[in-house]
C-alpha positions in Angstrom: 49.3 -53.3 -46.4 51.6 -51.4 -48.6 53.0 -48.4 -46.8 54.1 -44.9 -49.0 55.7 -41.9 -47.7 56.2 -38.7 -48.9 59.4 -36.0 -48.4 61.0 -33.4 -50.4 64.0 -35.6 -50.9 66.3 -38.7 -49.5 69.4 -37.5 -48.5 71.3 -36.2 -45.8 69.3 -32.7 -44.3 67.7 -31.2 -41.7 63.6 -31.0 -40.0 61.3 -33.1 -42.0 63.7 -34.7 -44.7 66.0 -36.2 -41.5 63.2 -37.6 -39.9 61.8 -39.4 -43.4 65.5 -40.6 -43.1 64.8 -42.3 -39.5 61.5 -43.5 -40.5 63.2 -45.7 -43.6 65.6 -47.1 -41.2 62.7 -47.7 -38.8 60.0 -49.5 -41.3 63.5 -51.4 -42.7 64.0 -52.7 -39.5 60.6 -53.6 -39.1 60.5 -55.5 -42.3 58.3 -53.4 -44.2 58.0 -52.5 -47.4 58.0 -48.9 -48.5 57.6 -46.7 -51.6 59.2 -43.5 -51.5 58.2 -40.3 -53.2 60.4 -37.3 -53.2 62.2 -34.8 -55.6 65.3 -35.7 -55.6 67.2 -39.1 -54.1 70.7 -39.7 -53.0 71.3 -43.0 -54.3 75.0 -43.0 -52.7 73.0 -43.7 -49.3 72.2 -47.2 -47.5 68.5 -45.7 -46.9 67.9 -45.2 -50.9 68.7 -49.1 -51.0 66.0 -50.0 -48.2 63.0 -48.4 -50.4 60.7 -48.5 -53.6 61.9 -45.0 -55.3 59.7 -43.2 -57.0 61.0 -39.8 -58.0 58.4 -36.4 -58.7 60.4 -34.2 -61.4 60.0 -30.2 -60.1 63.2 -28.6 -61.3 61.5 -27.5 -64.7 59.2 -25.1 -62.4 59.6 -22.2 -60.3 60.2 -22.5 -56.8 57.1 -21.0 -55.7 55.2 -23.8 -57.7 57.2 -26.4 -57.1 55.1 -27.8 -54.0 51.7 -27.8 -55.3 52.7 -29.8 -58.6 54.4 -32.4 -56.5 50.9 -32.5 -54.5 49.0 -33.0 -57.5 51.1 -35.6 -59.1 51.8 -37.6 -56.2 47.9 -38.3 -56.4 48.7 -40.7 -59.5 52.2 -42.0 -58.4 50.7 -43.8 -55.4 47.8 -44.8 -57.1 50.3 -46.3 -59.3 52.8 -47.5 -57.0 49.1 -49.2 -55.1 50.2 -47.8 -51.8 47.5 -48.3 -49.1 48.5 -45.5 -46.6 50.6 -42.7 -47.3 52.5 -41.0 -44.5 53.2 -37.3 -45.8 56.7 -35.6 -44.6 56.2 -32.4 -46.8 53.0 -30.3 -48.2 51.1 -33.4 -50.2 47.3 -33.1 -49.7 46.7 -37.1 -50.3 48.4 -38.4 -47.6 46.5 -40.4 -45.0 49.3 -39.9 -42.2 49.9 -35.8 -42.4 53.3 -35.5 -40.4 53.7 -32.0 -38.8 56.4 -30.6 -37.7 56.0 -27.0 -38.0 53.4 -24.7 -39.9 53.1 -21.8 -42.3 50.7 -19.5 -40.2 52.5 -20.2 -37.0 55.7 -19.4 -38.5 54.4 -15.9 -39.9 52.7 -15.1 -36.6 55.9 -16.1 -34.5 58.0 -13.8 -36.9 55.8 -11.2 -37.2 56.2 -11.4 -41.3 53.6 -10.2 -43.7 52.5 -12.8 -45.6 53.1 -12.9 -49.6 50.7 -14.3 -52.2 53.2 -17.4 -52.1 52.4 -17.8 -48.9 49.0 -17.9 -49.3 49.6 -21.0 -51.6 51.4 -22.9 -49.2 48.7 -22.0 -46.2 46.2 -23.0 -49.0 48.4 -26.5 -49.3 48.6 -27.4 -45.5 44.5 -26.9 -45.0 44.0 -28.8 -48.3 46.5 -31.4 -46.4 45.3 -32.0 -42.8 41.5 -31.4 -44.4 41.8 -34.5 -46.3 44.1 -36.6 -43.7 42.7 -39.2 -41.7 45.5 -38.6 -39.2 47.7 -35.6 -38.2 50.2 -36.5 -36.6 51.8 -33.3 -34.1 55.3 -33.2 -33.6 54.5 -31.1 -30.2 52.0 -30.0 -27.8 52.9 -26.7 -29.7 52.0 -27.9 -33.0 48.9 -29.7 -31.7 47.6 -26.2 -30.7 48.3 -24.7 -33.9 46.4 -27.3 -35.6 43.5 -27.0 -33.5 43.9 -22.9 -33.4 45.3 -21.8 -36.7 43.8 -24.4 -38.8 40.4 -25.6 -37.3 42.2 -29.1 -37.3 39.4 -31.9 -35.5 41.0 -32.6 -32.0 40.1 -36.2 -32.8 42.4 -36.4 -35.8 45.3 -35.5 -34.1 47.9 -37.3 -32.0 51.4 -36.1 -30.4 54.1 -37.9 -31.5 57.2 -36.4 -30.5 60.2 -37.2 -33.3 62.6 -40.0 -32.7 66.1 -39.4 -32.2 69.2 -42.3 -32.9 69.9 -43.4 -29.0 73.2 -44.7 -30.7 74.8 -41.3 -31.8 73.1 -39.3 -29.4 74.5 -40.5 -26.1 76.9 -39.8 -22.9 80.5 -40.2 -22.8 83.0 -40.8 -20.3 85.2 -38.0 -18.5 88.3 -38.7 -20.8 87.1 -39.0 -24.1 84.8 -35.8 -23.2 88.2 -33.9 -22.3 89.9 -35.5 -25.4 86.7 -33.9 -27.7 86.9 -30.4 -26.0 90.4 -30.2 -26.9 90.1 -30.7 -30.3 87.3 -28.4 -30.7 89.5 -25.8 -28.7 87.5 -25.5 -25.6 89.2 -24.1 -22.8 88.7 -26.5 -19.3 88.1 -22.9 -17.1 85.7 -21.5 -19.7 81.5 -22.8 -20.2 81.1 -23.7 -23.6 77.6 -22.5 -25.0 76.6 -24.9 -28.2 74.8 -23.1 -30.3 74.2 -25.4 -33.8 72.5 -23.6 -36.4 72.5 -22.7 -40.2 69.8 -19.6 -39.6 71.1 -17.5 -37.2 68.8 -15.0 -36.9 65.9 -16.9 -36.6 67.9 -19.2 -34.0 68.1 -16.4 -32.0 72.0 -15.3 -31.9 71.7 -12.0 -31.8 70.1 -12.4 -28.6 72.6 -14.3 -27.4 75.0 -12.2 -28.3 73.4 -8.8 -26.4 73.3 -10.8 -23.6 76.8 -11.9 -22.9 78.1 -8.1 -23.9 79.8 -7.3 -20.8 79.6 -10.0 -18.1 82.1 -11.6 -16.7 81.1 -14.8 -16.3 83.5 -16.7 -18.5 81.1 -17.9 -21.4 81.7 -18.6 -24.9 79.1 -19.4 -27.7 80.5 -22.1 -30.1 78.5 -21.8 -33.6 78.2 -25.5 -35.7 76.5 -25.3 -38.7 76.5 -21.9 -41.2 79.4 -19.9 -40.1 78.4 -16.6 -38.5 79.0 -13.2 -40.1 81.8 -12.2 -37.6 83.4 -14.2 -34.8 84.8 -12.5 -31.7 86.5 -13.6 -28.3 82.9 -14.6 -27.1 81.9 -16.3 -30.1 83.8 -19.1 -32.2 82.9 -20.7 -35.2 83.7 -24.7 -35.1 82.6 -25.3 -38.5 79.4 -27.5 -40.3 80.7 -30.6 -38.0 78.8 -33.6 -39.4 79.4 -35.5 -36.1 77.3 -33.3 -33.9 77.2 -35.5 -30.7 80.4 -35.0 -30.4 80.0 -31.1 -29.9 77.3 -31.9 -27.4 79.2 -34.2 -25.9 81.9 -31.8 -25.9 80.3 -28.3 -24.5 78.6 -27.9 -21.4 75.4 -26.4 -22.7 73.1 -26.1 -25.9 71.5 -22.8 -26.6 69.1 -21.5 -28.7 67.0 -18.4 -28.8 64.6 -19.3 -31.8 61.5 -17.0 -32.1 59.8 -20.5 -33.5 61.2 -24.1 -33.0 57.9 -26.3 -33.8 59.9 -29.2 -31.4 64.0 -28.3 -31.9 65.4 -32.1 -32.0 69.1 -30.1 -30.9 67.2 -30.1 -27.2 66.7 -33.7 -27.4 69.8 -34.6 -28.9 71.6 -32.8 -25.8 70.0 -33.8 -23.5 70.9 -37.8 -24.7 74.6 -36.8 -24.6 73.9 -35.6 -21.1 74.3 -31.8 -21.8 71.5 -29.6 -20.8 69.9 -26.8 -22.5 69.6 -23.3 -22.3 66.1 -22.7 -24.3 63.3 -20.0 -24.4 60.1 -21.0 -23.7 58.0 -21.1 -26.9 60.3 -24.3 -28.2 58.1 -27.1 -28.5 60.4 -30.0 -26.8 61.0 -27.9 -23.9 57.6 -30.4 -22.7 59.6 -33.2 -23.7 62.7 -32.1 -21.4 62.7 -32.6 -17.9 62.9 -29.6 -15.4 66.7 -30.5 -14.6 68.0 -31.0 -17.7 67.0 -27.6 -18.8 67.1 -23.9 -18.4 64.1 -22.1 -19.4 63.9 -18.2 -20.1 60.9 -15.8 -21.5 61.4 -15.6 -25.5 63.3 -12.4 -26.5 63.9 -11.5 -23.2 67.5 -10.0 -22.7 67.0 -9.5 -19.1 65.6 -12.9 -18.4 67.9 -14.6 -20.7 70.7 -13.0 -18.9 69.5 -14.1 -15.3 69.4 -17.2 -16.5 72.7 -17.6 -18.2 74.0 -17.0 -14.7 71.6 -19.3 -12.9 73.2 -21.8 -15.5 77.0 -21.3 -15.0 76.2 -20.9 -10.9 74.5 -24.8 -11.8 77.0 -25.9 -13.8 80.0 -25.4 -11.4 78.0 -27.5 -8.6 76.1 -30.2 -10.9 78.7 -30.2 -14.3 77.0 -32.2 -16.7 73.8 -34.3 -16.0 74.9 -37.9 -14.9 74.8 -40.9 -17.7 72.2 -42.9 -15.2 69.7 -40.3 -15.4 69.7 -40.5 -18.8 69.9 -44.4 -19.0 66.8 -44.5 -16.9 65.1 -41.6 -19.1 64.9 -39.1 -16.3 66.0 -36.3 -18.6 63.9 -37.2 -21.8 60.2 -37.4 -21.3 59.2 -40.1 -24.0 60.9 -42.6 -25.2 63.3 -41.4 -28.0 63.7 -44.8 -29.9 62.9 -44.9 -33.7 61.7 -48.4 -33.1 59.2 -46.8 -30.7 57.9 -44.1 -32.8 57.9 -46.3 -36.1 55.7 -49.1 -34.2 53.4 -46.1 -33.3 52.9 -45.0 -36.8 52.4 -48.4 -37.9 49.8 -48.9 -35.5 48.1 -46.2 -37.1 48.9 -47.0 -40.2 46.8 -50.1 -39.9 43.2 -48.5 -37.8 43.0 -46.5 -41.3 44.0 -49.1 -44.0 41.8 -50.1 -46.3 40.0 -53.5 -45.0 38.7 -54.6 -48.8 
């Protein structure tokens, strides 16, 4: 069985192109061979080495077109490349594995935004996609009841997957080297460092965040990784686009988000590993994933609930600190097991109840 997948690109990035990234690493480990259609590839990277690369050439159309040509001419590329399952990390209607993590009408309904015709092409894109999939596979519960709601997806065709995450970046660290990394990321010891890692801040949620530390005197800062903010004040720091995240979990003493959609928010996950909880509203789809002490839930958009429970937080964290690196060795605080190896050998077992038998 010759395996394909399917992403915008190979290289370093966030969502769906990070996870294709895990996967490679995954099937490489696994010993399997894999072609690997995208736009663009990054050829300076180990994972570019580990794969067949087949590249789909998009930069000579508009943006808004750009999807549905790749769709149509992956058809022939893996026909070509004879690949006997294809596992679809982007909007490709001829993948037998249709990987969602996050979709066009839920987005719209979350944000309240009128849709535009090129909307209508992607929506068009995604039913044309999980129509013609043997297999969706849901990133969350959430996503699961979009499919099924939004999309008329058969409940049969669908299974919850959660995402993997890299248990050997994402992980506790002792008392010293934590102090060390808050010192160099100029974290105070007497102040509560909110992590807030993000390059779209208003859909993340930060002005939110910000209404709701206006006047309190609890002694909270929000430390922004990722796209820096339009201003910075004495309750909110920019740290810069750190590549080494963990570190900045390991580091502060929660995560925060106040997204108005998240399909699953790996950041929870990730936090959790490095034995930081969260501070997350309710409509993020890992929040299932994340056990009830690792995390502090609140009501999305909220101010008043998101302020009770940035105090319920900081009452917590002065009695409890940081959640303890046993818990989190026997995966008390995670709800699935995290492992690429896990979620790869669950995709290939899929993989193989659909491959052609002939």
């Amino acid at each position: 069985m010759k395996l394909g997948l399917s992403s915008n690109a190979l290289q370093h990035s966030g969502g769906l192109e990070r996870y294709a990234m895990d996967l490679v690493r995954g099937f490489a480990a696994h010993g399997v061979e894999l072609a690997f259609f995208a736009r663009r590839f990054d050829t300076s990277l180990p994972e570019s080495g580990m794969v067949e690369r087949h590249r789909i050439n998009v930069s000579f159309l508009p943006g808004k077109l750009r999807d549905r040509w790749f769709s149509w001419r992956l058809r022939f590329a893996r026909r070509a490349a004879h690949v006997d399952v294809l596992i679809g990390c982007n909007r490709v209607d001829s993948s037998d594995i249709a990987i969602c993590g996050g979709t066009h009408l839920g987005f719209l309904q979350a944000t309240g935004r009128a849709p535009k015709r090129s909307d209508g092409w992607q929506i068009e894109l995604e039913r044309s996609q999980y129509a013609r999939s043997k297999v969706v596979v849901a990133h969350s519960q959430l996503m699961h009841d979009e499919l099924r709601g939004l999309y008329g997806v058969d409940e049969a065709k669908i299974r919850v997957l959660y995402p993997p995450v890299d248990g050997t970046r994402f992980k506790p660290t002792d008392a010293v080297t934590r102090a060390a990394l808050r010192r160099k990321y100029g974290f105070a010891d007497d102040e509560i460092v909110l992590l807030f890692p993000s390059s779209s801040h208003e859909r993340k949620g930060l002005p939110l965040i910000e209404a709701a530390l206006q006047d309190t005197p609890l002694p909270i800062v929000v430390a922004v990784a990722g796209r820096p903010p339009a201003r910075t004040s004495g309750r909110l720091r920019y740290i810069g686009y750190v590549k080494e995240l963990a570190e900045c979990y390991q580091a502060a003493d929660f995560t925060i988000l106040a997204s108005t959609y998240e399909p699953f928010g790996l950041v929870g996950i990730e936090s959790v590993m490095c034995g930081t909880p969260v501070i997350f509203p309710s409509n993020i789809g890992c929040c299932d994933a994340i056990a009830s002490h690792a995390k502090f839930v609140f009501k999305p958009g909220d101010l008043a609930d998101l302020r009770a429970t940035l105090a319920r937080a900081a009452a917590a964290q002065g009695e409890r600190a940081r959640l303890a690196p046993p818990e989190l060795a026997d995966a008390a605080a995670v709800r699935y097991d995290p492992s690429v190896a896990a979620h790869v050998d669950a995709l290939l077992s899929l993989a193989k109840q659909i491959a052609p038998t002939s």
